[in-house]
One Martini backbone bead per residue (centre of mass of N, CA, C, O) as a GRO file, in nm:
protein
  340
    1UNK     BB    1  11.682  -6.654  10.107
    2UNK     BB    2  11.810  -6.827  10.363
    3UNK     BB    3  11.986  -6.978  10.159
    4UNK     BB    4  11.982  -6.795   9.901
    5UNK     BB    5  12.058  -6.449   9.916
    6UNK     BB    6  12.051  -6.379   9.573
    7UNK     BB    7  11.749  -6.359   9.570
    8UNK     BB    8  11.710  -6.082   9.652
    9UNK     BB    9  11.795  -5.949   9.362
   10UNK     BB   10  11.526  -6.155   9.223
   11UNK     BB   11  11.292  -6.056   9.448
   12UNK     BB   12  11.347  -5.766   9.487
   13UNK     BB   13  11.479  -5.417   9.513
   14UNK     BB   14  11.737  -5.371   9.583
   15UNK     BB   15  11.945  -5.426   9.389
   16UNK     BB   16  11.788  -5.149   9.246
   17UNK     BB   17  11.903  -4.990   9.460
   18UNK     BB   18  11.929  -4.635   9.588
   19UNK     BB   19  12.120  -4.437   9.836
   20UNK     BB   20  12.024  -4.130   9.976
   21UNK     BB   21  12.345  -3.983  10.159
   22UNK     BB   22  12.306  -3.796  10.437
   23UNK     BB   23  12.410  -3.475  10.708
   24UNK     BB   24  12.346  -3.203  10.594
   25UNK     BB   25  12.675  -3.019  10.567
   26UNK     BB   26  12.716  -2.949  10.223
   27UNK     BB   27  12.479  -2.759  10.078
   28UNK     BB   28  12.400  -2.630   9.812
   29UNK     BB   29  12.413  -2.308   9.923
   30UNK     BB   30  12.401  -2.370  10.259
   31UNK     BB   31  12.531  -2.602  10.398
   32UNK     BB   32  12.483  -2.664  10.735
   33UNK     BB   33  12.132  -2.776  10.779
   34UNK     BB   34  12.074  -3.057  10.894
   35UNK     BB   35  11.884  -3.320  10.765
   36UNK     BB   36  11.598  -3.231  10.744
   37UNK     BB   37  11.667  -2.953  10.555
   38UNK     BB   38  11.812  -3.198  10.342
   39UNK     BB   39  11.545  -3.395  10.234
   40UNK     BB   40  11.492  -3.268   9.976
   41UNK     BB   41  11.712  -3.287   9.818
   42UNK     BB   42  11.703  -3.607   9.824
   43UNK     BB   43  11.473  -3.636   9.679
   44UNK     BB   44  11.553  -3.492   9.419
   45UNK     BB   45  11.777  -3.733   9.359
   46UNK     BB   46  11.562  -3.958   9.324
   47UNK     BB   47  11.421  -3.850   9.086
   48UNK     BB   48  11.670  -3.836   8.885
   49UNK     BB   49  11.712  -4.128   8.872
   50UNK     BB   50  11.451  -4.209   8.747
   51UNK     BB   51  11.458  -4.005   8.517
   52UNK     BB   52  11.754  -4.062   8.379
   53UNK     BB   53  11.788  -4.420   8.489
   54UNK     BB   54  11.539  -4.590   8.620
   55UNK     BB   55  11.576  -4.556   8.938
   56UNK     BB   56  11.558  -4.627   9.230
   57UNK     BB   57  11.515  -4.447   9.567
   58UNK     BB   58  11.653  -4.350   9.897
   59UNK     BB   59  11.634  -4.077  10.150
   60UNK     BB   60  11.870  -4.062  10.367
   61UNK     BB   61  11.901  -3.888  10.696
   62UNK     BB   62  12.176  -3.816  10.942
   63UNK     BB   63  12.192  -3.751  11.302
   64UNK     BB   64  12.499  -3.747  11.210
   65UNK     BB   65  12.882  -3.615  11.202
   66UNK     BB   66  12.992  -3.923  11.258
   67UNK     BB   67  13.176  -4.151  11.100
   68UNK     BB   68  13.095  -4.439  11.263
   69UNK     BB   69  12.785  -4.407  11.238
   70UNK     BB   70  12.764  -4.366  10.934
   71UNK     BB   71  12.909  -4.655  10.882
   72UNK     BB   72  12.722  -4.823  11.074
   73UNK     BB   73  12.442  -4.761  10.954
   74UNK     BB   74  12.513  -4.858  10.632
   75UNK     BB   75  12.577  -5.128  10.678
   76UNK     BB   76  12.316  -5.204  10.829
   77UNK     BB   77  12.129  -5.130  10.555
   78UNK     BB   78  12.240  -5.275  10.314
   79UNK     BB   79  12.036  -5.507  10.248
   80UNK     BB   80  11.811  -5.275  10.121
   81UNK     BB   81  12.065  -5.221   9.897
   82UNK     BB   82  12.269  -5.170   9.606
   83UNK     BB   83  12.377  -4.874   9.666
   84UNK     BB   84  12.575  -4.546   9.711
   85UNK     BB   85  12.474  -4.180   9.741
   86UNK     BB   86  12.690  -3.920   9.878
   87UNK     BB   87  12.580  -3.633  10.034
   88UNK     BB   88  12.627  -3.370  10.153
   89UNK     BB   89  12.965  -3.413  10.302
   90UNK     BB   90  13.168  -3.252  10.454
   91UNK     BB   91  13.524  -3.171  10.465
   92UNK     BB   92  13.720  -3.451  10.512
   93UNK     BB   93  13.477  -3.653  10.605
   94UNK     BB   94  13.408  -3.771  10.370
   95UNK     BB   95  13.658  -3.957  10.216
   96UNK     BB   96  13.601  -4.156  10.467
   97UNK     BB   97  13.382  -4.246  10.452
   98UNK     BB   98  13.432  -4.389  10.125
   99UNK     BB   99  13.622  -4.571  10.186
  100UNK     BB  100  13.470  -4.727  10.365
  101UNK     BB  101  13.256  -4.821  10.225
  102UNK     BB  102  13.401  -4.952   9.998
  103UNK     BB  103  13.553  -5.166  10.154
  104UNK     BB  104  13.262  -5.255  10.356
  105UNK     BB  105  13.163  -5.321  10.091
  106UNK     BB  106  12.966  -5.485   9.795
  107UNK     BB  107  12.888  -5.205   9.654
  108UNK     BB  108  12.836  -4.929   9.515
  109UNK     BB  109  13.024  -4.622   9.582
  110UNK     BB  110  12.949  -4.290   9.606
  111UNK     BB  111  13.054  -3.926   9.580
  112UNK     BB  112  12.890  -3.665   9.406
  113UNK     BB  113  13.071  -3.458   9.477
  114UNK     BB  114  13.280  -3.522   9.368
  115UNK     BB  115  13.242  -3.753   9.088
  116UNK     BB  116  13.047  -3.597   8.942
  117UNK     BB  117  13.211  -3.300   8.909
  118UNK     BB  118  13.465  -3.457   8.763
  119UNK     BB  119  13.362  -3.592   8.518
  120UNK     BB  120  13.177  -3.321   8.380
  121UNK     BB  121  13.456  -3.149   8.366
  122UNK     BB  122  13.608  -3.363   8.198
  123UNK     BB  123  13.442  -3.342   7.957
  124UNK     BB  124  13.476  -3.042   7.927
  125UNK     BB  125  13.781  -3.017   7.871
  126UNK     BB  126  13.779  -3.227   7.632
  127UNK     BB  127  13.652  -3.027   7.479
  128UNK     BB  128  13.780  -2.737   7.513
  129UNK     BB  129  14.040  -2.798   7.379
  130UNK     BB  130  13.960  -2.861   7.106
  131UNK     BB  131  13.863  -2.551   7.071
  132UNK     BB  132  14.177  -2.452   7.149
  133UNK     BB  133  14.377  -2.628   7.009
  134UNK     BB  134  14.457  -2.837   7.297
  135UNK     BB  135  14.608  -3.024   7.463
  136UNK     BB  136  14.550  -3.172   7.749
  137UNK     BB  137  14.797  -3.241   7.883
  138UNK     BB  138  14.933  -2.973   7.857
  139UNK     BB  139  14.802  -2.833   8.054
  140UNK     BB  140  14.729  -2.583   8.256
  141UNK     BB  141  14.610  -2.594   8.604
  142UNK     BB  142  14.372  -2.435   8.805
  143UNK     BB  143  14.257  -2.524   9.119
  144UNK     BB  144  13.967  -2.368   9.343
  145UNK     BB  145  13.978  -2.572   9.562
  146UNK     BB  146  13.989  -2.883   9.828
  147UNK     BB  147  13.788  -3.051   9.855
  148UNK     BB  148  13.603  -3.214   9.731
  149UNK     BB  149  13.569  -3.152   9.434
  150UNK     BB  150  13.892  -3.046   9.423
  151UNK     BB  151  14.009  -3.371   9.479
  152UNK     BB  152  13.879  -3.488   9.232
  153UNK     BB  153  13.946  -3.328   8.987
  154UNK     BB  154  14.270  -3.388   9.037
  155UNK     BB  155  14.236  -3.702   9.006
  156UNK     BB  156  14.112  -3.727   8.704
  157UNK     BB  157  14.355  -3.536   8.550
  158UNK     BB  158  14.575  -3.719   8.638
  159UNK     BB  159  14.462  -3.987   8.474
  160UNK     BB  160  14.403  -3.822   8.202
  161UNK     BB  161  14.739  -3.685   8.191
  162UNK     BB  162  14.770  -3.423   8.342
  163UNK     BB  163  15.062  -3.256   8.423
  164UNK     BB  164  14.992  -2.936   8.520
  165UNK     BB  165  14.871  -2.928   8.873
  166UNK     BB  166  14.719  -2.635   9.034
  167UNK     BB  167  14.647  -2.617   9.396
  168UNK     BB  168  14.387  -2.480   9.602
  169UNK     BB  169  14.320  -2.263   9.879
  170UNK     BB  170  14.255  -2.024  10.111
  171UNK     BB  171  14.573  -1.970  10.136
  172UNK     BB  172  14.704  -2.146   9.850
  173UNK     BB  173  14.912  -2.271   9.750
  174UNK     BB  174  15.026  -2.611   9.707
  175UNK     BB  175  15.283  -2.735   9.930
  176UNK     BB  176  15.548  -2.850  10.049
  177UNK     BB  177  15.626  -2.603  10.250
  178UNK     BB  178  15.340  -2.632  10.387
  179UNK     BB  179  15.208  -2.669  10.742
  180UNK     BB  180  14.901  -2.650  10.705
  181UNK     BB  181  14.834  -2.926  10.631
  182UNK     BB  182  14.665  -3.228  10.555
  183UNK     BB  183  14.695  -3.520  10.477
  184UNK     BB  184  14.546  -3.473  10.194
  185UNK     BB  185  14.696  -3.206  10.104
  186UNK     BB  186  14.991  -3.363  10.156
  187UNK     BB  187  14.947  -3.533   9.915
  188UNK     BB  188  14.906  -3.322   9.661
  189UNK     BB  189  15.158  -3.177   9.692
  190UNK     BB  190  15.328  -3.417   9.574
  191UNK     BB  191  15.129  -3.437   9.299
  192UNK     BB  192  15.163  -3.134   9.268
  193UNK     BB  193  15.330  -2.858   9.142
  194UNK     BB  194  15.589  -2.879   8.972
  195UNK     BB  195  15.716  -2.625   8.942
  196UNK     BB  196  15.676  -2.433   9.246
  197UNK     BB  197  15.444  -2.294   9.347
  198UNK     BB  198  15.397  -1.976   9.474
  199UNK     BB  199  15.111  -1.839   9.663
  200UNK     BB  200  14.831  -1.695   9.490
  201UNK     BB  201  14.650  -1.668   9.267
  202UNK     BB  202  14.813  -1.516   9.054
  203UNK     BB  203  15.060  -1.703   9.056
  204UNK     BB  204  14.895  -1.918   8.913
  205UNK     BB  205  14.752  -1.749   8.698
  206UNK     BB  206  15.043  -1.771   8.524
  207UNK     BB  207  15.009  -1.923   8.206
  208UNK     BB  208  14.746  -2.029   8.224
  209UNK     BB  209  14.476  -2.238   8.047
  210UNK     BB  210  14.323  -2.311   8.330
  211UNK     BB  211  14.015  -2.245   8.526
  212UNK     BB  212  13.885  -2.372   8.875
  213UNK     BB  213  13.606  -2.357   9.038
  214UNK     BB  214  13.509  -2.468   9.395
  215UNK     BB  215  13.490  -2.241   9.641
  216UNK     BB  216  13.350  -1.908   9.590
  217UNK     BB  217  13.607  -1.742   9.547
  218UNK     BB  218  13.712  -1.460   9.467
  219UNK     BB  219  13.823  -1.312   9.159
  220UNK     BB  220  13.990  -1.094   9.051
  221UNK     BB  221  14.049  -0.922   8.719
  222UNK     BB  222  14.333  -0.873   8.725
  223UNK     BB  223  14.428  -1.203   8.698
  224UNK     BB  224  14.333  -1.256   8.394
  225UNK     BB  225  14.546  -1.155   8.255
  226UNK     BB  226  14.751  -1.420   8.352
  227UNK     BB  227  14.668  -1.544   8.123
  228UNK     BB  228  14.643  -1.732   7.844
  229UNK     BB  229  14.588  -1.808   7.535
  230UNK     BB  230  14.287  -1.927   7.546
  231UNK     BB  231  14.146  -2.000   7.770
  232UNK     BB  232  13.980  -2.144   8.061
  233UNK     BB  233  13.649  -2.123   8.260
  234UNK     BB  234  13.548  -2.259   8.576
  235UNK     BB  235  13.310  -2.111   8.753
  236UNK     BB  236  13.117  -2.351   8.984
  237UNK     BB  237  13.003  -2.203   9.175
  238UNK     BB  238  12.684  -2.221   9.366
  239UNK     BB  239  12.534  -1.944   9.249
  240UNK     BB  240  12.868  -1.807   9.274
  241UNK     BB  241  13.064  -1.727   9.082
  242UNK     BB  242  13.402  -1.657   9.115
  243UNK     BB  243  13.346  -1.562   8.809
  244UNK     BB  244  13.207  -1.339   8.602
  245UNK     BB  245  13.125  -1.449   8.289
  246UNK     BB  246  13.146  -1.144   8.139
  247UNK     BB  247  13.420  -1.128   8.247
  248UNK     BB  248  13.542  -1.440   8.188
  249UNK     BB  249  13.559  -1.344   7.852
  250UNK     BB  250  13.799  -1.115   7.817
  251UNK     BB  251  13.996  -1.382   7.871
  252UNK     BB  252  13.827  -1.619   7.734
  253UNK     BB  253  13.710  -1.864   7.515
  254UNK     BB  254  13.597  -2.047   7.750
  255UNK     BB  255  13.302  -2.103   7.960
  256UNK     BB  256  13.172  -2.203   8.247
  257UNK     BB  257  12.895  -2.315   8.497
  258UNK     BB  258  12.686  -2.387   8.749
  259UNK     BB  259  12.436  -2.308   8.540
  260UNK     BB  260  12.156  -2.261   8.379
  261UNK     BB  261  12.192  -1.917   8.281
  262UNK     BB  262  12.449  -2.042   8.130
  263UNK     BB  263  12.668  -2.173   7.944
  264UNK     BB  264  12.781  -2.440   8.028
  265UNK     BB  265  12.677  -2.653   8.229
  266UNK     BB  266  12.809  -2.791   8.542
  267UNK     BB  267  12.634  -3.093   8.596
  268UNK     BB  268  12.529  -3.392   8.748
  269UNK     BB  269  12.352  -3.544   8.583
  270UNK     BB  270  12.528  -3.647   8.362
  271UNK     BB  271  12.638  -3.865   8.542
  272UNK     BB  272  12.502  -4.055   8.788
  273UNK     BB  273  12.263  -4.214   8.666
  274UNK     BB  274  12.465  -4.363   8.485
  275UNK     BB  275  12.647  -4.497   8.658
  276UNK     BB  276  12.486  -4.659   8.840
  277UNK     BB  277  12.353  -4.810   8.610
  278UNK     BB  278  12.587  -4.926   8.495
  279UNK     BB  279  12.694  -5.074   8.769
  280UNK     BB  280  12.394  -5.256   8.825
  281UNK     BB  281  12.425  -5.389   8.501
  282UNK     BB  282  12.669  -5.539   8.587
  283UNK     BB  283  12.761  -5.608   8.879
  284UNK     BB  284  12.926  -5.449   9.025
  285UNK     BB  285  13.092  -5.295   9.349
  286UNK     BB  286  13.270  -5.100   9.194
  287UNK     BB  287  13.380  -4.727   9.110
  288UNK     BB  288  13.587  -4.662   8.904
  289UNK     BB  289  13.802  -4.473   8.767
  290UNK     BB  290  13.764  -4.563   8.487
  291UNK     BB  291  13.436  -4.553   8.465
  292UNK     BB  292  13.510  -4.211   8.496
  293UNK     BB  293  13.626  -4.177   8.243
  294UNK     BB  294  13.399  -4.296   8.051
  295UNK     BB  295  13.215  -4.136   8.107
  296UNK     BB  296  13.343  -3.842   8.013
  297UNK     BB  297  13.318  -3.924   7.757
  298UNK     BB  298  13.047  -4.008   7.671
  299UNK     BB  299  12.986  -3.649   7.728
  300UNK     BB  300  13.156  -3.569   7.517
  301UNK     BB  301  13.067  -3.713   7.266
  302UNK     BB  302  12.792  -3.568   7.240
  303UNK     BB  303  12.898  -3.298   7.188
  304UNK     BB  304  13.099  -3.380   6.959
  305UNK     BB  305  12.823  -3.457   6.745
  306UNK     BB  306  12.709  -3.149   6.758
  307UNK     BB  307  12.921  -2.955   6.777
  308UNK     BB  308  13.155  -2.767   6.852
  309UNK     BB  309  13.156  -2.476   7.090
  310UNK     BB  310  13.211  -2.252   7.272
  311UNK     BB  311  12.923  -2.301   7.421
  312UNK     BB  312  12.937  -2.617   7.328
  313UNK     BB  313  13.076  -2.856   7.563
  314UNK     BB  314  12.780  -2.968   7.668
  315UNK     BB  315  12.536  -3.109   7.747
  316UNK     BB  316  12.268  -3.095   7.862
  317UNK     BB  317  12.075  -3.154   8.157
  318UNK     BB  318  11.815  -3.269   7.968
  319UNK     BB  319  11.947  -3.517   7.825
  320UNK     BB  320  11.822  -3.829   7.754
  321UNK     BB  321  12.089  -3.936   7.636
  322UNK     BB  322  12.338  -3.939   7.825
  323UNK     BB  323  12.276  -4.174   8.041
  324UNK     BB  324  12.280  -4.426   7.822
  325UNK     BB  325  12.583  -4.390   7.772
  326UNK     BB  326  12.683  -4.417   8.027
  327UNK     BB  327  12.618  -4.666   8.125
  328UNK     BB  328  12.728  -4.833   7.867
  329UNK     BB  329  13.034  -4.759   7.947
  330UNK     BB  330  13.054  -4.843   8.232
  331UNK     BB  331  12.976  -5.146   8.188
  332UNK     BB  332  13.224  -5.202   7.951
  333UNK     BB  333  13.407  -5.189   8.149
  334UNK     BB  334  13.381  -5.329   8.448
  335UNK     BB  335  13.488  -5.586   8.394
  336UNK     BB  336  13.807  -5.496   8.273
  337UNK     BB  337  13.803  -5.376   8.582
  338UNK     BB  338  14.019  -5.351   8.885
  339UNK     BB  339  13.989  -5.354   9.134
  340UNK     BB  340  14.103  -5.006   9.318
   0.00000   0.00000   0.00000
């Protein structure tokens, strides 16, 4: 193997191997609680890997919350496996990892807090549209957290051609005349909210289509009056979705929630263990914006195989359809997808 470094690939278990990589800084429903407290997190990530991709995997948790400690840690490790899985790393620092890993490494890299919950929200939306009889292009859009989740599902939007996207954070619409944004939100202001609205959920959600949730904060009962008819709510937060499920139901004729006690559940796992697997089987270096459009199609069209309704928009989390369909359309984008 030190003549010819590619046997590693076919004699080793590196090629087929996903690192999953936290600083245990924004685990779902518990937030920042520190590398040792969120590996079982990543153990169970680790799980899910095997069971619906047949991926091995191994779960690293990093005692540091530098951006550099951490992109030369995963360097340095880098020989020893063939992905890097992403996992609860709180925004803004989130973003500059991924970046950095994906151009300084030759292998997949992905951030599954974000990427994965874009993937899965856009294929619910796909069907979604269906459902209420609606263009998915032509959707007003309102989504509440510009985090990590938030600002995947925006960018996932806007290349699948949605194109009235307004984007909120906890001060409330993103626009340029805010002064307190950072460059990543000011960077949004500029591609989203083409009408100009300013103010806070109300004033966003006068006249949308689609309501998505990825913050947290409660929505009052009385701003979904300002809803279009038929809309849809995609209430994710969890624990605690944004809106209850049967509060927003008086308004929405489809309802989404990250849970897994109500219908229609916008789960990751629909997603990542296919895109590695797919991206693994290729030989992809990168998984690009492409191939996770490929994945949410493939998401949404076995729902839509089965029979779509207001109940049924997304396939469980438990299908063990998804993985391989999900693998098979990302490897065959992967090849005619141009890095970058």
């Amino acid at each position: 193997m030190a003549a010819d470094p590619g046997v590693a690939k076919t004699h080793t278990w590196a090629g087929r191997l996903v690192a999953v990589i936290s600083d245990g800084s924004a685990v779902l429903g518990l937030g920042d609680i520190g590398p040792a407290a969120s590996l079982p997190v990543m153990e169970g990530k680790a799980a899910l890997f095997k069971t619906f991709a047949d991926l091995d995997s191994i779960p690293l948790v990093l005692d540091t919350q530098d951006v550099e400690e951490i992109v030369r840690t995963v360097k340095l490790l880098r020989p020893s496996f063939g992905a890097v899985n992403l996992e609860d790393i709180a925004a803004p620092r989130c973003f500059e990892i991924e970046q950095r890993l994906i151009e300084e490494l030759d292998i997949p890299v992905m951030h599954d807090d974000q990427h994965g919950t874009a993937v899965v929200a856009l294929a619910a939306l796909i069907n979604a549209a269906k459902v209420v009889e609606k263009d998915i292009d032509a959707l007003k859009v309102v989504i509440a957290g510009a985090g990590a989740a938030g600002i995947a599902i925006t960018e996932i939007l806007l290349a699948e051609g949605v194109q009235d996207v307004v984007l909120m954070d906890s001060q409330g619409i993103i626009s340029p005349d805010r002064e307190d944004l950072n460059a990543i939100k000011a960077g949004y202001a500029a591609r989203t909210n083409a009408r100009g609205l300013v103010g806070g959920p109300k004033e966003a959600l006068k006249g949308a289509d689609v309501f998505i949730g990825v913050s947290g904060g409660k929505i009052p009962e009385e701003y979904l009056t300002e809803l279009a008819s038929d809309a849809v709510v995609f209430a994710l937060a969890n624990p605690d979705p944004e809106i209850v499920p049967e509060v927003a139901a008086r308004y929405a004729t489809v309802v989404a929630t990250g849970r897994s006690d109500f219908p229609n559940q916008i789960n990751n796992v629909l997603a990542f263990p296919g895109i590695f697997r797919g991206a693994l089987d290729s030989g992809a270096t990168r998984i690009t914006a492409a191939m996770k459009l490929e994945a949410a199609k493939a998401i949404a069209a076995i729902a839509e195989k089965d029979g779509l309704t207001a109940g049924y928009i997304v396939p469980s989390a438990l299908d063990p359809r998804v993985a391989p369909a999900v693998a098979e359309a990302v490897a065959a984008c992967a090849p005619a997808t141009p890095v970058g």
